[in-house]
C-alpha positions in Angstrom: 118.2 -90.8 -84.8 121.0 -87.9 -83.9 124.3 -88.9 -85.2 123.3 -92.5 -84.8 125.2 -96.1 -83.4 126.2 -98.7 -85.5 123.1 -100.3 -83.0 120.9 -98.0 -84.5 121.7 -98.3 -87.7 121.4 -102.3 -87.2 118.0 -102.0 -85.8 116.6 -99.7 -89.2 118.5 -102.0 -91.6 116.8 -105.0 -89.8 113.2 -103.5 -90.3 113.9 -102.8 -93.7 115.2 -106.3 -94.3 112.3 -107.2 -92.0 109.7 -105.1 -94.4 111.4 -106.4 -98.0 111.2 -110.2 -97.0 107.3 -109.1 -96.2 107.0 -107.3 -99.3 108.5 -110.2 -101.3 107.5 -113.4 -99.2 104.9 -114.5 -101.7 107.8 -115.1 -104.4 110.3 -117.0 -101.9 107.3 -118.9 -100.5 106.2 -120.0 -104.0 109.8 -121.4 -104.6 110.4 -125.3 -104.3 113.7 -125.3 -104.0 116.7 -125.7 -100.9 118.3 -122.7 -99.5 122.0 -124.8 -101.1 120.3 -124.7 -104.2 119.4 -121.4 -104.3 122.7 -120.8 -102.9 124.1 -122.7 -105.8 121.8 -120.5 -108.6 123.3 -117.6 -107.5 126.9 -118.7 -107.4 126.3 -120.0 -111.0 125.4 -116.9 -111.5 128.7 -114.8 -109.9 130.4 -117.4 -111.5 128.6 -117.9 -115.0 130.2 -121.7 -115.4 131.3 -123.8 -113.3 132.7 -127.6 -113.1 131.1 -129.6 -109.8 134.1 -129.8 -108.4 133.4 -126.1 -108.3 130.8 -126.2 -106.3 132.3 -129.1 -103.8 134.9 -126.6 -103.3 132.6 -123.5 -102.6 130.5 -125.8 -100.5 132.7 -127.6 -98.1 131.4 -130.7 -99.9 131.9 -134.0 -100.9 132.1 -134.3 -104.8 128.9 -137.1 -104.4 126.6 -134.1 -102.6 127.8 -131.3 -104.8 126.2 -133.6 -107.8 123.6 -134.6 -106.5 122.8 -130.8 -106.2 123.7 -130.2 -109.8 121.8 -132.6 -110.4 118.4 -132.0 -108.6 118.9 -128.1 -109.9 119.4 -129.8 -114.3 116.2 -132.0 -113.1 114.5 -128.6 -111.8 115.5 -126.7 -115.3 117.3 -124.2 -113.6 120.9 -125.7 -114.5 122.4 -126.8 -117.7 125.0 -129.5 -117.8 127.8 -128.9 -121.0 130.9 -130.9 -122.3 134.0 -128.9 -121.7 135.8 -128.7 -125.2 139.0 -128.3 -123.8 138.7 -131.6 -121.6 135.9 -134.0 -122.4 136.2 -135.2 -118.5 134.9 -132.3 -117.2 131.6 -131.4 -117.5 130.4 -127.5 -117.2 127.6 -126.4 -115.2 125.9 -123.1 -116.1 122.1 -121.1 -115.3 120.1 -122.4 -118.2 117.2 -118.8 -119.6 115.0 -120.4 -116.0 117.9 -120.2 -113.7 118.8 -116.2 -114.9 115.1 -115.7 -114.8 114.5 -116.7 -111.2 117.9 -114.7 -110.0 116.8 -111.7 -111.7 113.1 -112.0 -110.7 114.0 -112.0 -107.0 116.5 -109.3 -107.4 114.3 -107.2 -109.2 111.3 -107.9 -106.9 113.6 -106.5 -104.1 115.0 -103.7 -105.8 111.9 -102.5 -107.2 110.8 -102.1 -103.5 113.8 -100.5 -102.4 113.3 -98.2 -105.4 109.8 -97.2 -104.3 110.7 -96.6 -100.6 113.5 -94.6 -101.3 111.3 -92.4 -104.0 109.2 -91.6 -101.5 112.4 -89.9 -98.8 113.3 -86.3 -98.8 116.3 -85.2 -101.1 118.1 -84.3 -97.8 117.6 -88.1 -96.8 118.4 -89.6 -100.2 121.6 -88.0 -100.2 122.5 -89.2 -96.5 121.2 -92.8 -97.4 123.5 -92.3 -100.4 126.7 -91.2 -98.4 125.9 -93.9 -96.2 125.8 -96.8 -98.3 128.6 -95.3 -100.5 130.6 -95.4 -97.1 130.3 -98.9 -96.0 130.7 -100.2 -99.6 133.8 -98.6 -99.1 134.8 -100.3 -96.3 133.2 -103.7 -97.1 135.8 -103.7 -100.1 138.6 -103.1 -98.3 137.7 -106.1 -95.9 136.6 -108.7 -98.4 138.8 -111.1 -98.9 139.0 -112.2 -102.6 136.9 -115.0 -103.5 139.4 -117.9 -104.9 140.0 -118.2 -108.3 137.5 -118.1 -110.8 139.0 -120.7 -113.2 136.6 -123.7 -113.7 
């Protein structure tokens, strides 16, 4: 690839994506939870507490389906519910030592990958991959919008 296309470059990342999901389909596939949920680990994560209303907010969801989420992910032990001090009404949600375990766990499968593969490139390439993704990080953070506020 001479110069490259953004085309190009969206066919190699999908083969890599293609190649990591292989690599690490034995952990995902092992995993008895919804794609929300997950969806919902990982905010908690981002996040570190959050009130339900929280996640009906981040969801598009009624209040109803965002606890019954919270709940099924306490009921899985990923999820901790905890009394706000400030305002017994609320109740904070929060990744309990399971919940970190699993984020980190699937991160850290697919970064130890990563890691591997990109051992094994030329210093020449290593560098380019590094301008690269340097580059579009660049640009990704100048088109994000900010997620809303973080207060619970």
């Amino acid at each position: 690839m001479t110069g490259g296309s953004v085309d190009e470059a969206l066919i190699a990342y999908k083969k890599v994506h293609r190649a990591l999901l292989t690599s690490t389909a034995s952990r995902w596939r092992d995993l008895d939870i919804s794609m929300q949920q997950l969806r919902a680990i990982y905010l908690l994560r981002d996040e570190e507490v959050a009130t339900v209303g929280r996640l009906a907010e981040l969801f598009g969801v009624a209040m109803p389906a965002a606890s019954v989420l919270a709940d099924r992910l306490v009921k899985a032990g990923y999820v901790e519910r905890n009394e706000d001090t400030a305002d017994r009404r609320r109740v904070l949600l929060s990744l309990t030592r399971a919940g970190i375990q699993l984020v980190t766990d699937l991160r850290e499968g697919s970064h130890s990958h990563l890691r591997r593969w990109m051992s094994q490139l030329s210093p020449e390439d290593l560098s380019a991959l590094t301008r690269g993704w340097r580059a579009l990080a660049e640009v990704a953070s100048r088109r994000t919008q900010p997620v809303a506020s973080r207060a619970v």
